[in-house]
VOZABA-909965 format. One record per residue: y, x, z of N, C-alpha, C in turn; residue number from 1. Coordinates in Angstrom, 1 decimal. Last residue first. Layout:
N
NODE:n_north:n_east:n_up:ca_north:ca_east:ca_up:c_north:c_east:c_up:k
NODE:Y:X:Z:Y:X:Z:Y:X:Z:NUM
...
***
This chain:
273
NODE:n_north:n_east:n_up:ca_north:ca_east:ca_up:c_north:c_east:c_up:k
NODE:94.9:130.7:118.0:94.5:129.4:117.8:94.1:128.4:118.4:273
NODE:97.5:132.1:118.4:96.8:131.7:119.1:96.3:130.3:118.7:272
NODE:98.5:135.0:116.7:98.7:133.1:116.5:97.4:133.2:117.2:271
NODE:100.3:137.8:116.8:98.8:137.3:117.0:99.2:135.9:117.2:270
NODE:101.6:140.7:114.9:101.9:139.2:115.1:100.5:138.5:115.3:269
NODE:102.6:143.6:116.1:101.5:143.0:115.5:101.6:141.6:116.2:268
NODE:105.7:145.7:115.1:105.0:144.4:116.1:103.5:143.8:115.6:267
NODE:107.4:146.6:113.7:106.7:147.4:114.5:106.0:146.4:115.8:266
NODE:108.2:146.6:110.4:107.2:146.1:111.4:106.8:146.7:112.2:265
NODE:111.2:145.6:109.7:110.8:146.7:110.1:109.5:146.0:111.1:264
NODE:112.3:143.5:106.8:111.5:143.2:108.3:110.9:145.0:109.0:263
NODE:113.0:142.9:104.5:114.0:144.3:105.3:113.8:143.9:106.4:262
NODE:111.6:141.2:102.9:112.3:140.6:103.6:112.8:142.1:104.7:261
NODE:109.7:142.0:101.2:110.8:141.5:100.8:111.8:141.5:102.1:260
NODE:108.9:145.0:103.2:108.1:144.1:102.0:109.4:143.6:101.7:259
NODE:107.9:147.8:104.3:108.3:147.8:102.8:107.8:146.4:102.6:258
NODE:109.1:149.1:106.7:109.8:147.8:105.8:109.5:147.6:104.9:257
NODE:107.5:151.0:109.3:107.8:150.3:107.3:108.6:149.0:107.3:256
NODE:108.3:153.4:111.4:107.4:151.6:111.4:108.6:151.6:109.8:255
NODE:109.6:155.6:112.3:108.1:155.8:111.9:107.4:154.6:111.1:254
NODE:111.0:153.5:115.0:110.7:155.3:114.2:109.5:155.7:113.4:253
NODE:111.5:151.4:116.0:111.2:150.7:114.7:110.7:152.8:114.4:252
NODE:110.4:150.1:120.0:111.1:151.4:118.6:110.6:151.1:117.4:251
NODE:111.5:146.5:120.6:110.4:147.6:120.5:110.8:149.0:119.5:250
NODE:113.0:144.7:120.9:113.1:145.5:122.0:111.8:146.4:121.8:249
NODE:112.9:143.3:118.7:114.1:144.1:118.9:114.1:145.0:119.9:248
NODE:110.6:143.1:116.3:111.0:143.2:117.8:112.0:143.9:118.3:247
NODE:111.0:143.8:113.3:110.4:142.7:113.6:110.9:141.9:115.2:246
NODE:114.4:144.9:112.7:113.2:145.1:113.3:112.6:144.0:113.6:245
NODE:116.1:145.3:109.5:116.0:144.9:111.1:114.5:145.0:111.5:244
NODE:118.3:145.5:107.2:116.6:146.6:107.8:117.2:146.2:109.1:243
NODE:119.8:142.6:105.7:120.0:143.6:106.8:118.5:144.8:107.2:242
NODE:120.4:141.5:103.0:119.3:141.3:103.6:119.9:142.7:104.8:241
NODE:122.5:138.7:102.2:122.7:140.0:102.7:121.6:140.0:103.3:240
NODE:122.9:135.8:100.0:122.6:136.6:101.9:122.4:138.2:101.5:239
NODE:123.2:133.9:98.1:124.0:135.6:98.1:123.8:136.0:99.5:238
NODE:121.8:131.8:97.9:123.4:131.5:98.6:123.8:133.2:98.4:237
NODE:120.0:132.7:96.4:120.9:131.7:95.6:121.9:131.3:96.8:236
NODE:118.1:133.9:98.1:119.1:134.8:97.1:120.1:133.9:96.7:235
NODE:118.0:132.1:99.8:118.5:133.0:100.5:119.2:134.0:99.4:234
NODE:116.1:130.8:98.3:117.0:129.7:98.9:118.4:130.9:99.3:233
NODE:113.9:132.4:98.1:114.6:132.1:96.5:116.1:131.6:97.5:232
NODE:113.1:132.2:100.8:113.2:133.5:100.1:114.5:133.2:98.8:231
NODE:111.9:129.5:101.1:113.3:130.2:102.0:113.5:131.7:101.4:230
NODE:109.8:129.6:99.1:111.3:128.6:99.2:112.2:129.3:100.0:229
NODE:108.0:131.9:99.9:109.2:132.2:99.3:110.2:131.0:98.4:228
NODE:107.2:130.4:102.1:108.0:132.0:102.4:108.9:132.3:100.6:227
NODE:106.0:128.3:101.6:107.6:128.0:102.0:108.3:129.3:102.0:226
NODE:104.0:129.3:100.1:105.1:128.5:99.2:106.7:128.6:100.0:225
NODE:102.7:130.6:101.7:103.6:131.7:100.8:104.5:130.5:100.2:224
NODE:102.3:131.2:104.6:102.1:130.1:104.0:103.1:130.7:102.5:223
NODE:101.1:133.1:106.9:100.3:132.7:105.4:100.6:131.5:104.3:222
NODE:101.6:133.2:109.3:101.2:132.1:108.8:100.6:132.0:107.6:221
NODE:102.9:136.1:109.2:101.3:135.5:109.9:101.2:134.4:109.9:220
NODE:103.3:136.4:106.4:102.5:137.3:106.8:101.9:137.1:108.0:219
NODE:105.5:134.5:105.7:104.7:135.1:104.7:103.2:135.5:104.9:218
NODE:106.5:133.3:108.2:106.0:132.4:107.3:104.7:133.2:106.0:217
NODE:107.6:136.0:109.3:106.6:135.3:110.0:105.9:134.1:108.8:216
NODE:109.7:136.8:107.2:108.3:137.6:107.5:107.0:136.8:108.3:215
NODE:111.1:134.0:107.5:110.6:134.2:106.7:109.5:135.4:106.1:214
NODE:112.2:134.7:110.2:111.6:133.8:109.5:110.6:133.6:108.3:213
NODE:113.3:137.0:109.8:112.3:137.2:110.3:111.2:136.0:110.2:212
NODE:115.5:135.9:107.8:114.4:136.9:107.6:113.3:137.0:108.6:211
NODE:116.5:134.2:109.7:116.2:133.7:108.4:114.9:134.7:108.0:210
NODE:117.7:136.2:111.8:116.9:135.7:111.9:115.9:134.2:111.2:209
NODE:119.8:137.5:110.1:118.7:138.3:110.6:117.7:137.3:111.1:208
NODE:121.5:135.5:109.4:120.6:135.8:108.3:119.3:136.5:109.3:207
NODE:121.2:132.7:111.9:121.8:133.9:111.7:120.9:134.5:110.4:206
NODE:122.0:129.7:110.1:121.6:130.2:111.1:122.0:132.0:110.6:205
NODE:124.2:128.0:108.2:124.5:127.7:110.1:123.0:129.0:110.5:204
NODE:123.8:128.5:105.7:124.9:128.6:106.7:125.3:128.4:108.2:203
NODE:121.2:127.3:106.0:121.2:128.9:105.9:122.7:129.1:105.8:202
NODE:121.5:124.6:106.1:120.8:125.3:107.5:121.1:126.9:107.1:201
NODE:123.4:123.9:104.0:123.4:123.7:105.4:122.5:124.5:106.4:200
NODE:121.6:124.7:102.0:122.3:125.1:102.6:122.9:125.2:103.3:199
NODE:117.8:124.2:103.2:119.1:123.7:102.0:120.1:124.9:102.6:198
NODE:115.2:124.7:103.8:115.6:125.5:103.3:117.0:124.9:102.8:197
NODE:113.8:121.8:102.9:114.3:121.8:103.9:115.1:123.2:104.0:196
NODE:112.3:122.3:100.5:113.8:121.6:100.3:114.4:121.4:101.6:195
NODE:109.8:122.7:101.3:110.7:123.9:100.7:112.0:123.7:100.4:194
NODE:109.6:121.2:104.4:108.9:121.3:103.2:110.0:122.3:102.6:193
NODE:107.4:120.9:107.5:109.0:121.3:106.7:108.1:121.1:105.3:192
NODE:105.4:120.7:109.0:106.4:119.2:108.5:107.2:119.5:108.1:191
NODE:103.6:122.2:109.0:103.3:121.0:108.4:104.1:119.9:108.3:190
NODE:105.0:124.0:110.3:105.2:124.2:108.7:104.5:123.4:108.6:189
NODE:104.0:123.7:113.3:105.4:123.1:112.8:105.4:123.2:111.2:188
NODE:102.0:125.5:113.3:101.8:124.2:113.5:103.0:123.6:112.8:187
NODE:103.1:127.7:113.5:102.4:127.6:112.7:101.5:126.5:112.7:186
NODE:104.8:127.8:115.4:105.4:127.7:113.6:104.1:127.8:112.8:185
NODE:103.3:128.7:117.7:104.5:127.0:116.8:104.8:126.8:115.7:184
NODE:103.1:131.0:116.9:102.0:129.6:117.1:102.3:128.5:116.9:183
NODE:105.4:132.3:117.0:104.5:132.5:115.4:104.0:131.3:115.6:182
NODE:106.1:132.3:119.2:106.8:131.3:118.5:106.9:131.3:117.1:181
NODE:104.3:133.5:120.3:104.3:132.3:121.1:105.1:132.0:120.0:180
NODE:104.5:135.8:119.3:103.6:135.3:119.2:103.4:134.4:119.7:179
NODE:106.9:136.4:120.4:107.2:136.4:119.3:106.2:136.2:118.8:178
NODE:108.3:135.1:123.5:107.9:136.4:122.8:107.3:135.7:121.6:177
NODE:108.7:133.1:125.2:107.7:133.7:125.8:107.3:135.1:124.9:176
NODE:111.3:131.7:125.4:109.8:131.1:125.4:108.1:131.7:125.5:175
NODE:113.5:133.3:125.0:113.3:132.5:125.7:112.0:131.6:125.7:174
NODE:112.3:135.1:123.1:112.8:135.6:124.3:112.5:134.3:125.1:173
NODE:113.3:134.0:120.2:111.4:133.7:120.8:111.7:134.4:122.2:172
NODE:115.7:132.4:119.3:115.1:132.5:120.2:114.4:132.9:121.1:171
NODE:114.7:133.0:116.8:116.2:133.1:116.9:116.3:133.9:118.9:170
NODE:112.3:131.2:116.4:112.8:132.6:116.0:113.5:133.5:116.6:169
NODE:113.2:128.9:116.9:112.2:129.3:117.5:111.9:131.1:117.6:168
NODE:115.1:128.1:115.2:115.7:128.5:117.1:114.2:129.1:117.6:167
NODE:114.0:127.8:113.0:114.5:129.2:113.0:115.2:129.3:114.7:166
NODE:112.6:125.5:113.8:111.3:126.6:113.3:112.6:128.2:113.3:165
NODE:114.2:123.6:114.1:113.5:124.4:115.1:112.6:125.2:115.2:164
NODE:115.3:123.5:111.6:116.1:124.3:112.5:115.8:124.6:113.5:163
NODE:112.5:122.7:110.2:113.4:123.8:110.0:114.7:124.3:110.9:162
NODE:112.7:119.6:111.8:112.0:120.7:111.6:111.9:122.2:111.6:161
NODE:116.1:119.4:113.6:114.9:119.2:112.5:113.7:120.1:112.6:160
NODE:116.4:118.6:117.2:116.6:119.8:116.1:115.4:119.3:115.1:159
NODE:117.8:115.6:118.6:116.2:116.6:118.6:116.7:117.4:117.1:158
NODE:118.9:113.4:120.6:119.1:113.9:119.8:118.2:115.4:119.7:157
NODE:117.2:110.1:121.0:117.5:111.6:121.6:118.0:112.4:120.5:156
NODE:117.9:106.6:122.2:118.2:108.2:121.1:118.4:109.0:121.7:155
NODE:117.0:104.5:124.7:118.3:104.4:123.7:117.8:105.9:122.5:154
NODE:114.7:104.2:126.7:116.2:104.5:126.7:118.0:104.3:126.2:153
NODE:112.7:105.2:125.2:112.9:104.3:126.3:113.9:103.2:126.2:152
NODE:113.9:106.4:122.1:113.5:106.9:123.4:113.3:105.4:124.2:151
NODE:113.7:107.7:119.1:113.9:106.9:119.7:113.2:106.9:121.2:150
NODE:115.9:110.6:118.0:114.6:110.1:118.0:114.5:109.2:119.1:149
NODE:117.7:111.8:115.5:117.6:111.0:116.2:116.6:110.0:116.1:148
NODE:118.2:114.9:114.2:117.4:113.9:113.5:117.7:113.3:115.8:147
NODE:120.3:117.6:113.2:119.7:117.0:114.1:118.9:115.8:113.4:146
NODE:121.5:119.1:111.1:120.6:119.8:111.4:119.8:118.9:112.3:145
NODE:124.3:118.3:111.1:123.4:118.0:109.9:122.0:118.2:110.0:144
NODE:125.5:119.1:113.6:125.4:118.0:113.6:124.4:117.1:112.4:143
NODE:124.9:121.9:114.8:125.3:121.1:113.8:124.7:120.0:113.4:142
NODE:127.6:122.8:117.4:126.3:121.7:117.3:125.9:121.4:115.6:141
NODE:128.6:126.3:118.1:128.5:124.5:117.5:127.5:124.1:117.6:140
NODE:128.0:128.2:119.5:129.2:128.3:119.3:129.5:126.4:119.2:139
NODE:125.3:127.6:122.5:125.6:128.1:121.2:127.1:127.9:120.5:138
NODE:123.9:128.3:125.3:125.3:127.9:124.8:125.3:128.5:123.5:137
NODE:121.1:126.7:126.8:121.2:127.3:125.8:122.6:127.4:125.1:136
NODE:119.8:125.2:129.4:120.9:125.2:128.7:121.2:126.5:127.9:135
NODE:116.9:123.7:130.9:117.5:125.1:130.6:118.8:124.7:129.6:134
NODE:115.5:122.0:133.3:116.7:121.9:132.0:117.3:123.0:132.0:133
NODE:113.0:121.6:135.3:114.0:122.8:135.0:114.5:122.3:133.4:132
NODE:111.3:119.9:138.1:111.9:120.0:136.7:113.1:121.3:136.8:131
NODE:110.8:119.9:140.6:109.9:120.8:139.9:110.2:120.6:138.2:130
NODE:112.8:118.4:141.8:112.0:118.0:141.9:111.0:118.3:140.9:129
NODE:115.2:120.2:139.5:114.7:119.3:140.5:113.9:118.9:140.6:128
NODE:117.8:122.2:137.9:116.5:122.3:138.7:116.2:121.3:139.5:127
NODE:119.7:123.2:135.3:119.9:121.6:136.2:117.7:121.8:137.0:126
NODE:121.2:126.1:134.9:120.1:125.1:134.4:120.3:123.7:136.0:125
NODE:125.1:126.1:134.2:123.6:126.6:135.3:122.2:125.1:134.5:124
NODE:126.6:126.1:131.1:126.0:125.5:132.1:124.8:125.9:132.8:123
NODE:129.2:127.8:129.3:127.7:128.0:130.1:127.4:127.1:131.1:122
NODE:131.6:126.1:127.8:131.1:127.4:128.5:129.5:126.6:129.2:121
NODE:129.7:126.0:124.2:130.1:126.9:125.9:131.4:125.8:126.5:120
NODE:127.5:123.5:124.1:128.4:124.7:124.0:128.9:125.2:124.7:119
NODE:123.3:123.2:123.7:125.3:122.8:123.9:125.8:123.8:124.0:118
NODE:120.0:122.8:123.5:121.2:123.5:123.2:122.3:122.7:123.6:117
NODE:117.8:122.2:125.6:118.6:122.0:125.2:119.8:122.7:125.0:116
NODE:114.1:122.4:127.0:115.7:123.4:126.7:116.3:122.5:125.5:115
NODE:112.7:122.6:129.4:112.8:122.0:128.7:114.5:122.3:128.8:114
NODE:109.2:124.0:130.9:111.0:124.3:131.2:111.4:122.9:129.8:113
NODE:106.6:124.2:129.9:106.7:124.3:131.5:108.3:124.0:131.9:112
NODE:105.0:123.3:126.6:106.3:124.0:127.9:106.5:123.3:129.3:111
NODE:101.9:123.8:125.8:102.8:122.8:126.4:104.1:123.3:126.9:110
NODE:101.4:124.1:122.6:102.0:125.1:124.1:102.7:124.3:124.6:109
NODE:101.1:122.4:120.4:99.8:123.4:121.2:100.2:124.2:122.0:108
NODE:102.4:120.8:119.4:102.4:120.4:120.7:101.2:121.2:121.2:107
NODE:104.3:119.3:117.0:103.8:121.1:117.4:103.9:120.9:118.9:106
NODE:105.3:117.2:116.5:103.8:117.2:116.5:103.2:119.0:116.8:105
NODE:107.7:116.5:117.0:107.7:117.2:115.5:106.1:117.1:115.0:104
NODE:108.3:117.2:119.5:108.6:116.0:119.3:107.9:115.9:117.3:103
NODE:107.6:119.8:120.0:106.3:118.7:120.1:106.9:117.3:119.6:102
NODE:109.6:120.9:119.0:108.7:121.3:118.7:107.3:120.0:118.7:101
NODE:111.7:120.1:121.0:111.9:120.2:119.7:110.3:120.1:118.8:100
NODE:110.3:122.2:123.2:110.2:120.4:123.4:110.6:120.1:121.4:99
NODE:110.3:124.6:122.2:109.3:124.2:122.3:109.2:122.7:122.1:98
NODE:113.8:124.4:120.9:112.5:125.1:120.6:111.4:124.1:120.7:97
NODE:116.1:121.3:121.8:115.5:122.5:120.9:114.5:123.2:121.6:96
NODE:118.0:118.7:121.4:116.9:118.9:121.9:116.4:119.9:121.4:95
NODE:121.4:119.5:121.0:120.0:118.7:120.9:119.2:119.5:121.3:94
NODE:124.7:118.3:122.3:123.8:118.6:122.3:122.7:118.8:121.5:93
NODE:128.6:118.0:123.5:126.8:117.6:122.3:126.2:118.6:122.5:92
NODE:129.5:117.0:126.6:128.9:117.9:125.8:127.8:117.7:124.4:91
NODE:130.2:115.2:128.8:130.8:115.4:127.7:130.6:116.3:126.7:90
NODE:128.5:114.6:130.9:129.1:115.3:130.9:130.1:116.0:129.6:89
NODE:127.7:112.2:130.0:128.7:111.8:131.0:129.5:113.4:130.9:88
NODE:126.4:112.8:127.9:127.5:112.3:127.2:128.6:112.2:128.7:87
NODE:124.3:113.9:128.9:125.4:114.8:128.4:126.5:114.2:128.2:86
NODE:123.1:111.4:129.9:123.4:112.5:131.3:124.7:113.4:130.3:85
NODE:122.4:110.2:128.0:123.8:109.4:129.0:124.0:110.6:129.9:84
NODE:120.6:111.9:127.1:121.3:111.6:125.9:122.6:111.4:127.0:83
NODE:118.6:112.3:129.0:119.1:113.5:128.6:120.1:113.0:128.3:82
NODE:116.7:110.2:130.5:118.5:110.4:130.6:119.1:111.6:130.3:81
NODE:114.4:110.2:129.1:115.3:109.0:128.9:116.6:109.6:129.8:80
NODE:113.9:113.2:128.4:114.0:112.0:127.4:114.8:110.5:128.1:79
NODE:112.8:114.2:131.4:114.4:114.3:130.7:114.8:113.0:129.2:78
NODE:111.1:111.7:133.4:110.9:112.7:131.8:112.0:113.0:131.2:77
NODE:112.4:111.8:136.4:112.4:111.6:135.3:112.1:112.0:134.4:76
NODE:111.2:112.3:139.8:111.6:112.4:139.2:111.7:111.9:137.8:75
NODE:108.8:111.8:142.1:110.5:111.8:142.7:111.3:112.3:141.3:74
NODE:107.0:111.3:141.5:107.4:112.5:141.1:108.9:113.0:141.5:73
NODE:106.9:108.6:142.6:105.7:109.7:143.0:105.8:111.2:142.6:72
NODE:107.9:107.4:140.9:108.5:107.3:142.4:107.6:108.2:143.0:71
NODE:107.8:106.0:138.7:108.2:107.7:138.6:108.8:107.7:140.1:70
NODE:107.3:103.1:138.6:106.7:104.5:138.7:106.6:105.2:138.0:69
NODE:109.6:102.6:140.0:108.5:102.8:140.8:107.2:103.4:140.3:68
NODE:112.7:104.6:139.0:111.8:103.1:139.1:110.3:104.1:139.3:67
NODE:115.2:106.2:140.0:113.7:106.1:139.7:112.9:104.9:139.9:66
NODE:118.3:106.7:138.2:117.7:105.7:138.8:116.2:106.2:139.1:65
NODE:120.0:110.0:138.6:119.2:109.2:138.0:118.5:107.9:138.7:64
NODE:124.1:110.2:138.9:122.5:109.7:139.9:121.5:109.4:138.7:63
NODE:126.5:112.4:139.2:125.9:111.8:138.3:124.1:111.7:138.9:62
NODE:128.3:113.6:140.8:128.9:113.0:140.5:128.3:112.0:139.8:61
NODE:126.6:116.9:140.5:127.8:116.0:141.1:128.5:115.4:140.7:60
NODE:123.4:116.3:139.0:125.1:117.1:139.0:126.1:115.9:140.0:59
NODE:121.8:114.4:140.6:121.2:115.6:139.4:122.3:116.6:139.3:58
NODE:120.3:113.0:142.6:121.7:113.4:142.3:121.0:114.5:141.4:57
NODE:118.4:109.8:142.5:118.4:111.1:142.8:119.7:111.8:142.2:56
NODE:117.0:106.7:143.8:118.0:107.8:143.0:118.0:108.6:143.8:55
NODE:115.1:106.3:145.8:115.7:105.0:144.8:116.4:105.6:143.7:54
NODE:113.9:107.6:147.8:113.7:107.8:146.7:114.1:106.9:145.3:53
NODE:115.7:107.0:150.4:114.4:105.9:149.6:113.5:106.3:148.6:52
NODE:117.0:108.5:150.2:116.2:108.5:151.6:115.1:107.9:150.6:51
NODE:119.5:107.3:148.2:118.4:108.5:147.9:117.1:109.0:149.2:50
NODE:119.8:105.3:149.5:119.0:105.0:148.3:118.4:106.5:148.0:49
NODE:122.1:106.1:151.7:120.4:105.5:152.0:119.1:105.5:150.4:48
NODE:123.3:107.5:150.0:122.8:108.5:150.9:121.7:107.5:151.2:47
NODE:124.6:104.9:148.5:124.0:106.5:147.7:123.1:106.9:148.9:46
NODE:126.1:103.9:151.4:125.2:103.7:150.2:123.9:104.4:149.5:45
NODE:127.9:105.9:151.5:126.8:105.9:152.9:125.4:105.0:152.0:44
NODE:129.4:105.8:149.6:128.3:107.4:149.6:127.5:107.1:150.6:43
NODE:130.6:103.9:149.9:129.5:103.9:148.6:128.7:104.9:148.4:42
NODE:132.3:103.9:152.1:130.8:103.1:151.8:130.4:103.4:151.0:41
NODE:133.9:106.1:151.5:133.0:106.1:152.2:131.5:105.1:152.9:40
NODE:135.5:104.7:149.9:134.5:106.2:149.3:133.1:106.0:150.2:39
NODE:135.5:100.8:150.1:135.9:102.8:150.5:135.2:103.4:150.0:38
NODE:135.0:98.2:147.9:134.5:99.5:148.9:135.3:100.4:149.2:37
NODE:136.6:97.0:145.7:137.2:96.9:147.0:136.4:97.8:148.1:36
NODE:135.2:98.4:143.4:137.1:98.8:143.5:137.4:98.2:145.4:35
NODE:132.8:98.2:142.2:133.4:98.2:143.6:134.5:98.7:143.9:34
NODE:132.7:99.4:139.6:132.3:98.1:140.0:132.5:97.7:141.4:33
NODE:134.1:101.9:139.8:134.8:100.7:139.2:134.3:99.2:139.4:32
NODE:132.4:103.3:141.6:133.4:103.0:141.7:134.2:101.6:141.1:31
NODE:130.2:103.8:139.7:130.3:102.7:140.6:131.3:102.3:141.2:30
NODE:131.7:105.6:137.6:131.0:104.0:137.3:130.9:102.7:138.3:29
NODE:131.9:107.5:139.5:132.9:106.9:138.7:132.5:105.4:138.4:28
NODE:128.9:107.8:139.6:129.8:107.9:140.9:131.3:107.1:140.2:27
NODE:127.0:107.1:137.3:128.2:108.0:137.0:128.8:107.8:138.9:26
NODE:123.7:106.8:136.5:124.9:106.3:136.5:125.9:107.0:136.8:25
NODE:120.3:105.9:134.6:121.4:106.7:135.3:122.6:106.3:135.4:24
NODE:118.8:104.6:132.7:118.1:105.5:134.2:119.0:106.2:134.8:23
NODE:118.9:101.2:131.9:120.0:102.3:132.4:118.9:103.5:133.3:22
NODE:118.1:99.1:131.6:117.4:100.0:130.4:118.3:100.7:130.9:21
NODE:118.8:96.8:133.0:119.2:97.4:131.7:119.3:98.1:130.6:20
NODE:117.8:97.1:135.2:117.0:96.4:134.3:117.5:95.9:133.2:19
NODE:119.3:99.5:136.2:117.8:99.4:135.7:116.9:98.4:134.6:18
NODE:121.1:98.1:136.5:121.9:99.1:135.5:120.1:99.4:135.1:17
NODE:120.0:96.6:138.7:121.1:95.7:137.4:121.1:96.7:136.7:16
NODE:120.1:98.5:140.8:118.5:97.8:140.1:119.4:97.2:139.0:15
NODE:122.6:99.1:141.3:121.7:99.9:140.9:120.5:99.3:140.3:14
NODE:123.3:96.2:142.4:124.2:96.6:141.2:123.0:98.1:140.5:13
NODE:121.8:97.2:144.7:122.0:96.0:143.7:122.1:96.2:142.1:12
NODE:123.2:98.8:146.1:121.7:98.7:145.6:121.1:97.7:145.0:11
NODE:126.5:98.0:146.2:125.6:99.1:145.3:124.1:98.8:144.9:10
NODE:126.1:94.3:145.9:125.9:95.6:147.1:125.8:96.4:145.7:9
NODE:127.6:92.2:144.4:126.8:91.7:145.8:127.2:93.4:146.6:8
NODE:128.8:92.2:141.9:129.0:93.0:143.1:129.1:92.2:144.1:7
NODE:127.1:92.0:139.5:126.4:92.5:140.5:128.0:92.9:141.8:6
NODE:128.0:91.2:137.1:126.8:90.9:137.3:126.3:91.1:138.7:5
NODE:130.6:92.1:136.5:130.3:91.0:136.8:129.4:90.6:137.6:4
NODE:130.6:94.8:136.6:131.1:94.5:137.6:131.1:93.1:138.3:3
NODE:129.4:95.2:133.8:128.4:95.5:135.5:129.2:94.9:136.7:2
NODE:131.5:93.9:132.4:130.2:93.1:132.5:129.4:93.5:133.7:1
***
């Protein structure tokens, strides 16, 4: 069908994939819509449209379109070409911590980076035009854990409540430490509920960081119902409580565990209201 529509010129055929709701395309792609060009026309191509600010190369091989206005940022809100950018790159994905977070309505830290999980091997973060896509390599995707959220675009795929309340956890290093990812969670527990706790998610995350989870829910959110749904939830799969440290990079010598959760406190947890 693209091949139908448009092979006048690349920059053509580019506005066509735009006013299809496309913000991106493949080098491959174009190719096939121009089988009779050389390489070398369709990069001399490319090379004027990106002069223009018309597209921009994100990975080799793969252009975001920029309509005019997002022509002033020289750039895109990842939401509309996260979903076709992985799929070109052939990786699942979702949308996790902070951004996760606001999609959810936990939006009192704005993030400055925007992080997505996928699998190994390891992808460099993708930097441009003052955007940063951080990549996070986890073993799997669980696929039960996601919720699909409507975009521009087409679907983003975004971590549930509860699985971004335990990446938040899991995680807190990458976002700024463990009072930055008290504060979200303490916004975010307005949209879990105690049946979110299922099994599915307490076989897919780590116990050590279930527990801390669930020290944070008890003692600096205060929310005792969910602290002890994920509490009850954790006896009735048979978890194993481990003596861990609230902060792993802090000394536990001298610091108590004494509540449910084999939380060694040697951290004072501050929520920024």
């Amino acid at each position: 069908m693209d091949s139908v529509i448009a092979n006048r010129n690349p920059e053509s055929w580019v506005e066509d994939q735009l006013s299809m709701g496309k913000y991106g395309f493949s080098l491959i792609s174009l190719r096939e819509a121009f089988t009779e060009h050389t390489d070398i026309a369709l990069k001399s191509s490319l090379k004027r449209q990106v002069d223009k600010g018309k597209i921009l190369s994100i990975y080799k091989g793969y252009y975001l379109i920029i309509p005019p206005q997002y022509s002033g940022k020289g750039i895109l809100p990842p939401a509309l070409f996260l979903d076709s950018f992985m799929k070109f790159l052939e990786r699942p994905y979702y949308v996790a911590l902070l951004n996760a977070a606001a999609y959810h309505g936990a939006s009192h830290q704005q993030p400055q980076e925007y992080f997505v999980m996928t699998t190994f091997p390891v992808l460099r973060p993708t930097k441009r035009k003052g955007l940063r896509l951080n990549y996070i390599s986890i073993k799997n995707i669980p696929e039960k854990l996601l919720e699909q959220k409507k975009t521009e675009s087409g679907y983003l795929s975004v971590s549930s409540p509860a699985l971004t309340a335990t990446d938040l956890v899991q995680f807190e290093k990458r976002i700024g430490g463990l009072n930055r990812a008290a504060t979200v969670l303490n916004e975010l527990m307005e949209v879990i509920g105690p049946a979110d706790f299922n099994q599915v998610l307490l076989e897919y995350a780590p116990v050590t960081a279930l527990q801390r989870l669930g020290y944070l829910l008890e003692f600096a959110c205060l929310n005792t119902e969910l602290a002890d749904a994920l509490f009850a939830a954790m006896k009735i799969q048979s978890l194993n409580f481990y003596r861990i440290p609230l902060k792993s990079t802090l000394p536990v010598k001298g610091q108590s565990s004494g509540n449910r959760w084999s939380v060694i406190v040697n951290a004072k947890i501050e929520i920024d209201e």
